[in-house]
N, C-alpha and C positions, 0 to 999 in steps of 0.2 A: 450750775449746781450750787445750791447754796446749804452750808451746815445750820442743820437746827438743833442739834445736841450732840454730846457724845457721854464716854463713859469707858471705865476700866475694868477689868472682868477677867477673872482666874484662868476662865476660859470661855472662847468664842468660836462661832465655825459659822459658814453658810452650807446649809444641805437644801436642796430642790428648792434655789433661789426663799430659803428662807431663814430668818436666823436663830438661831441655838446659842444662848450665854447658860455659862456654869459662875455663879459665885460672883455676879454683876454690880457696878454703883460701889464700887471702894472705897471707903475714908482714907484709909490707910493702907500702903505696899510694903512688903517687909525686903529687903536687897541686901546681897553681900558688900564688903567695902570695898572701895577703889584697891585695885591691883591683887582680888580674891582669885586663888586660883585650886584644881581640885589636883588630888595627889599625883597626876600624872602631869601637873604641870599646866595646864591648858586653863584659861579664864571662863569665870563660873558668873552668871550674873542672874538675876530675879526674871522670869520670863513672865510680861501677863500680853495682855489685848486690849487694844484699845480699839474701841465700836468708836465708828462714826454715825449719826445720823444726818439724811440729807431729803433733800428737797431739788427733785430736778425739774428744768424746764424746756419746751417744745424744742431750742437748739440745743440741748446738752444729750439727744442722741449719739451712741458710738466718737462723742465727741471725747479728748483725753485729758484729764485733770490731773496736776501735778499735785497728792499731796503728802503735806508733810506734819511729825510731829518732832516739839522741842521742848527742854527740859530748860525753865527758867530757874537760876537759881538766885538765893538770899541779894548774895552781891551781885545781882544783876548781869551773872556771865550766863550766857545760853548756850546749850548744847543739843543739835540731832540727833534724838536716839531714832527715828524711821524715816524714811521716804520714800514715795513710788509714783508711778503712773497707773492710774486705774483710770478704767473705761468701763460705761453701760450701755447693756443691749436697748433696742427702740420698744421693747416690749415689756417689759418688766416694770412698768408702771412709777405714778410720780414718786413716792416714798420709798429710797432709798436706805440703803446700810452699807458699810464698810467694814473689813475686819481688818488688823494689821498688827500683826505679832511685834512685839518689842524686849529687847535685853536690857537689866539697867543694874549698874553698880552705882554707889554712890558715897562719896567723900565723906560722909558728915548726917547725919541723922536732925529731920524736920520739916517744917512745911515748905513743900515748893511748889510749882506751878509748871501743871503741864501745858502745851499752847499747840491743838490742831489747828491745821490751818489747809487749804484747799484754794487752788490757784484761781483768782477770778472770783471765788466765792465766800468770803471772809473767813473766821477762825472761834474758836470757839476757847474756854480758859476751862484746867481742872485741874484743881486744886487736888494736895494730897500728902499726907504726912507719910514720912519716910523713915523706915525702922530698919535695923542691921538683925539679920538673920544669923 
């Protein structure tokens, strides 16, 4: 399985294996700050989707892929805001998509760099400026 784009999106869903984005191709996320929480106490943080696209090949049947997304930041510390294992049906043909919900608060307001990445299949970079809601 190898990634050939992705992208962030307000909202995403798969319905009868197809895909559904609301509000796709983000410059910019708007996220509350580190250690936001709503009046009952509980932590509050920006929810979007981040779409994968991919490209499978003849062994990557029901085969399982580790993947992952991570938040590089300025100084160079990285942080997992998702990861999972997904798997595809043998039927559902060579071009692929991924949806995978993400939470993200954030220290500091500006450009950072998100890094999917897909075990076996390289990784993909998205960029994106970051605003305090």
């Amino acid at each position: 399985m190898q990634i050939t784009g992705a992208f962030i999106a307000i909202h995403a869903e798969i319905v009868d294996q197809k895909l559904n984005v609301t509000g796709g191709v983000l410059d910019w996320i708007s996220v509350p700050k580190v250690g936001s929480v709503d009046d009952a106490g509980n932590p509050i943080g920006g929810l979007f989707y981040l779409v994968t696209l991919m490209q499978a090949g003849p062994d990557d049947q029901q085969k399982p892929c580790r993947m992952k997304l991570e938040l590089a930041r300025h100084d160079q510390t990285v942080e997992t805001l998702a990861e999972g294992e997904i798997t595809f049906d043998g039927d559902t043909g060579e071009n692929r998509f991924w949806v995978m919900p993400f939470v993200m608060q954030a220290e500091r307001q500006g450009r950072m760099v998100l890094i999917n990445s897909i075990e076996g299949g390289g990784f993909v970079s998205i960029p994106v400026d970051v605003r305090f809601s």
